[in-house]
C-alpha positions in Angstrom: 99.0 96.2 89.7 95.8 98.0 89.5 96.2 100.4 92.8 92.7 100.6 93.0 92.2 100.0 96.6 92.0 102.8 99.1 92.9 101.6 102.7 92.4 103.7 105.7 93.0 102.5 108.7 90.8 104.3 111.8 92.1 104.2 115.3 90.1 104.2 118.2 91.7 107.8 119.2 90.4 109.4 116.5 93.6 108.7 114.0 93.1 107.9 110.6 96.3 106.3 109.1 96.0 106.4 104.7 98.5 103.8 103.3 99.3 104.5 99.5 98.4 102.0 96.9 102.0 101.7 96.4 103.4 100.8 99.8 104.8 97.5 100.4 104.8 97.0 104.0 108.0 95.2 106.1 107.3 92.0 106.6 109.6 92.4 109.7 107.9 92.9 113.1 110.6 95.3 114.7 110.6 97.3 110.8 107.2 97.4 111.2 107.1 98.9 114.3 109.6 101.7 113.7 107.8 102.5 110.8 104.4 103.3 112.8 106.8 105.1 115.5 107.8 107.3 112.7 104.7 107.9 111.7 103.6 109.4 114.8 105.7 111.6 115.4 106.4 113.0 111.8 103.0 112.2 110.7 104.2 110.9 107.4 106.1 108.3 106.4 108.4 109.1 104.7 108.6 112.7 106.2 109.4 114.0 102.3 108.3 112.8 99.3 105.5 110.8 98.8 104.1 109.4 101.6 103.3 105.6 102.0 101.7 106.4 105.1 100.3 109.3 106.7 98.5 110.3 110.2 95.7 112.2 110.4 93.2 113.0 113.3 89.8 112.4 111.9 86.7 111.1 113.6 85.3 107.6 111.6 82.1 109.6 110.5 84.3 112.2 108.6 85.8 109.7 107.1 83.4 108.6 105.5 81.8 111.7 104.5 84.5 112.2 102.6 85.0 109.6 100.7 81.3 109.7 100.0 80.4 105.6 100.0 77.4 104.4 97.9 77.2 101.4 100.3 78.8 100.8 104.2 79.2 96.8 105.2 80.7 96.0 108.1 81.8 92.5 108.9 81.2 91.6 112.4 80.9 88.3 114.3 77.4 89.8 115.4 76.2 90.0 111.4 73.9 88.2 109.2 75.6 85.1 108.3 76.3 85.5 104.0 79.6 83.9 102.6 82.5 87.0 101.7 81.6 85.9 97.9 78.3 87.4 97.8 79.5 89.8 100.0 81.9 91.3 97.3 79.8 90.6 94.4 76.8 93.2 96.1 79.8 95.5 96.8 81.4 95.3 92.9 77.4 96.5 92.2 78.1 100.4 93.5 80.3 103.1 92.5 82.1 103.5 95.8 82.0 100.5 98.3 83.2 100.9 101.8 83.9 97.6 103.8 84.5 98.2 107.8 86.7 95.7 109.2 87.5 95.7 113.0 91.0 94.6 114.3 90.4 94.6 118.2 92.2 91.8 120.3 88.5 91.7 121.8 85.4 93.2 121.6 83.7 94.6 118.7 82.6 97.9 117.0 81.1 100.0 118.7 77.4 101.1 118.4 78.7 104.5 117.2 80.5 102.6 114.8 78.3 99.9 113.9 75.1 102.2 113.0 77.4 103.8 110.2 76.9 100.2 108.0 73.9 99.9 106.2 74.8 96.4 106.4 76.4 94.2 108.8 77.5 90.5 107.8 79.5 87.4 109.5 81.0 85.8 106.7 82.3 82.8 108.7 80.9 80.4 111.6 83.8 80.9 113.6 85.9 84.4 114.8 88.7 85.1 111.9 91.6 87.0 112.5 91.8 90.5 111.2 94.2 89.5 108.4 92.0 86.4 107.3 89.4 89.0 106.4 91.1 91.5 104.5 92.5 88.9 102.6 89.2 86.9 101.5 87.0 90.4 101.0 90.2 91.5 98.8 90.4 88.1 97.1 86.5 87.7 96.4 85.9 91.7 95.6 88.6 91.2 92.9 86.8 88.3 91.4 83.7 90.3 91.2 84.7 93.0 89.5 86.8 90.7 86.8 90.4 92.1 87.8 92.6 89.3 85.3 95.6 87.6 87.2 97.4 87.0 84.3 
């Protein structure tokens, strides 16, 4: 594995939840969901060692202050339509690509939010599921860059 990809996830609280490279997630719902318990109230998860998850409070423009993007895209169903392909091939072209992603049963960024992206892009005709999305732009942004399978 090449651990290259950083994922944060940002809450609408204010919590920014950084998964290690290295973590491999239960599969299990009720697993799942002790492990985000723990992580609340230790903050880290484990709460020794090297975390595979840890809590923060952070606002989203902090964030990504810190982590000092050459480009923001966010993925929205109120984008410019452009397929995830060409999507991850303009991302593989900077340094330090950040792609915003929103998991909310409803609704959508917020203007706060959405004025961070330099870019905003629907990369399908109809509403994909959180999941869906991570997996193409993951999928497609590894083909850009060349990553070998095998």
């Amino acid at each position: 594995m090449e651990r290259k990809l950083r994922c944060f996830v940002h809450t609408k609280d204010d919590h920014v939840i950084t998964v290690n490279p290295r973590a491999r997630l239960p599969r299990n719902t009720d697993r799942f969901t002790s492990l985000l318990e723990q992580l609340y109230e230790k903050s880290s998860v484990p709460p020794a060692g090297t975390p595979l998850m840890s809590l923060r409070r952070e606002s989203l423009p902090k964030l990504l202050a810190g982590l000092s993007p050459d480009s923001i895209v966010a993925l929205t169903v109120q984008g410019t339509p452009k397929p995830m392909e060409t999507v991850a091939t303009d991302l593989a072209k900077v340094q330090t690509p950040v792609l915003l992603v929103g998991g909310f049963p409803i609704g959508h960024f917020s203007k706060r939010t959405i004025d961070l992206a330099s870019e905003r892009y629907r990369i399908d005709h109809r509403r994909l599921e959180a999941w869906t999305v991570v997996g193409r732009a993951v999928y497609d942004y590894e083909r850009a860059i060349g990553l070998k399978r095998f």
